[in-house]
C-alpha positions in Angstrom: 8.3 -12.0 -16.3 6.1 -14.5 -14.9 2.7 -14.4 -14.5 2.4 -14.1 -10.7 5.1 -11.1 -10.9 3.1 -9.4 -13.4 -0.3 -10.4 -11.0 1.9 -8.8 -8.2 2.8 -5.8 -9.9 -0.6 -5.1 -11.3 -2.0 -4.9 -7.5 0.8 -2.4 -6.7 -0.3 -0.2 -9.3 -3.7 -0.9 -8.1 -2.7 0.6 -4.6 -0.7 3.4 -5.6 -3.4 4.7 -8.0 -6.2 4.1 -4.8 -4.3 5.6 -2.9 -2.9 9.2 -5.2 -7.2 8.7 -6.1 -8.0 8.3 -2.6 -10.3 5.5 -4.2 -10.9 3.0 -0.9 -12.7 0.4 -2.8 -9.7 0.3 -5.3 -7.5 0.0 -2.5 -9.6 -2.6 -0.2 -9.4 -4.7 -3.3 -5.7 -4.9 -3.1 -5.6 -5.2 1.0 -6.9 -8.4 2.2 -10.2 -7.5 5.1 -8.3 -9.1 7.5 -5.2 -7.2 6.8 -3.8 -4.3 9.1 -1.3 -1.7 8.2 1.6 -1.0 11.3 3.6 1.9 12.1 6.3 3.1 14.7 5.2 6.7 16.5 7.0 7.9 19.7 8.8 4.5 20.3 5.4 2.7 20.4 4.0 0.2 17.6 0.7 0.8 16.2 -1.7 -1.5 14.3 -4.5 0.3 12.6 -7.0 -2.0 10.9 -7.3 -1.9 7.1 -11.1 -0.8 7.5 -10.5 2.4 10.3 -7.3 3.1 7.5 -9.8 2.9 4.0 -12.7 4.9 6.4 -9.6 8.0 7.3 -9.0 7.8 2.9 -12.8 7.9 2.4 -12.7 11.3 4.8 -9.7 13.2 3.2 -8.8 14.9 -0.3 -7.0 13.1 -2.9 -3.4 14.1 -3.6 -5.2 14.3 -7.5 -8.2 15.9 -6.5 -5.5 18.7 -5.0 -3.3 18.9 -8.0 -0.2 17.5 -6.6 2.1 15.1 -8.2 2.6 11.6 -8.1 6.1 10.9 -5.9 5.5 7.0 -6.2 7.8 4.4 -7.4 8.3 0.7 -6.8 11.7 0.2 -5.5 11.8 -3.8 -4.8 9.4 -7.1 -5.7 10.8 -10.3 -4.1 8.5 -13.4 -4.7 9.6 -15.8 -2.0 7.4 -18.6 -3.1 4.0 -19.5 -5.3 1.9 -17.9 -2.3 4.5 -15.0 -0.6 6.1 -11.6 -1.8 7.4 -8.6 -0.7 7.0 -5.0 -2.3 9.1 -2.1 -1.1 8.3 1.0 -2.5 7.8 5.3 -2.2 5.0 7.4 -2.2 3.3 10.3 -0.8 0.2 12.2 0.3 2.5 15.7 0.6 3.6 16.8 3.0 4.0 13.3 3.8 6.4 10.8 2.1 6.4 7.1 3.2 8.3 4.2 2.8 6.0 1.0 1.9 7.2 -2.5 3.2 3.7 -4.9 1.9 3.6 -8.8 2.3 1.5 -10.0 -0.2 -0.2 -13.4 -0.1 -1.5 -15.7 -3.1 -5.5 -16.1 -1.3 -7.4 -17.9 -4.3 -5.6 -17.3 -6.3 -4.9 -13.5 -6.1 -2.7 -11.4 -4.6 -3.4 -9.4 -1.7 -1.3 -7.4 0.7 -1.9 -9.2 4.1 -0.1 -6.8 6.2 1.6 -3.3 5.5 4.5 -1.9 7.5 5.7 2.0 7.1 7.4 4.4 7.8 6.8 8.5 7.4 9.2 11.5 6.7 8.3 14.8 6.3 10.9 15.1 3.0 11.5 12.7 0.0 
């Protein structure tokens, strides 16, 4: 496995572990400041800043501080090129399980998710 894939992998765990933690810093280290995280509700698109999303994380109760299991897996990792990828994967804040679509940039030399799309369902 190269290095970068390994790099890349290592900041998916990072965000899966923020976010069953509910650890924003762990997380905004992942998510580039700049980034912003999309989703579809009612037909209409809707951006939400990386900084309102790690403030609503900061407010609620941690999937581990409740007890409840870990539903996350990666399911895809497709490095385009020495500066893109794309990670596909599952996980869940119950009762809510999402599907994860994050790009991921090479900024300085690290990898950070520069935009996240996703989508929501009420079952795995």
């Amino acid at each position: 496995m190269s290095q970068d894939l390994k790099a890349i992998e290592a900041a998916v765990h990072d965000y899966l572990d923020g976010l069953y933690e509910g650890d924003a810093d762990k997380l905004a280290r992942v998510f580039h400041p700049t980034s912003s995280l999309t989703f579809e509700t009612h037909g209409e698109l809707k951006p939400l800043p990386r900084d309102e999303w790690l403030a609503g994380v900061r407010s609620r109760p941690s999937a581990k501080s409740q007890g409840l299991p870990r539903h996350d897996h990666i399911l895809q990792i497709d490095q385009s090129g020495p500066t893109t990828a794309f990670v596909k994967l599952k996980c869940a804040i119950p009762p809510r399980y999402f599907t994860d679509y994050l790009c991921f940039l090479k900024i300085g030399g690290t990898w950070q998710v520069a935009q996240k799309v996703f989508a929501t369902a009420a079952e795995p």
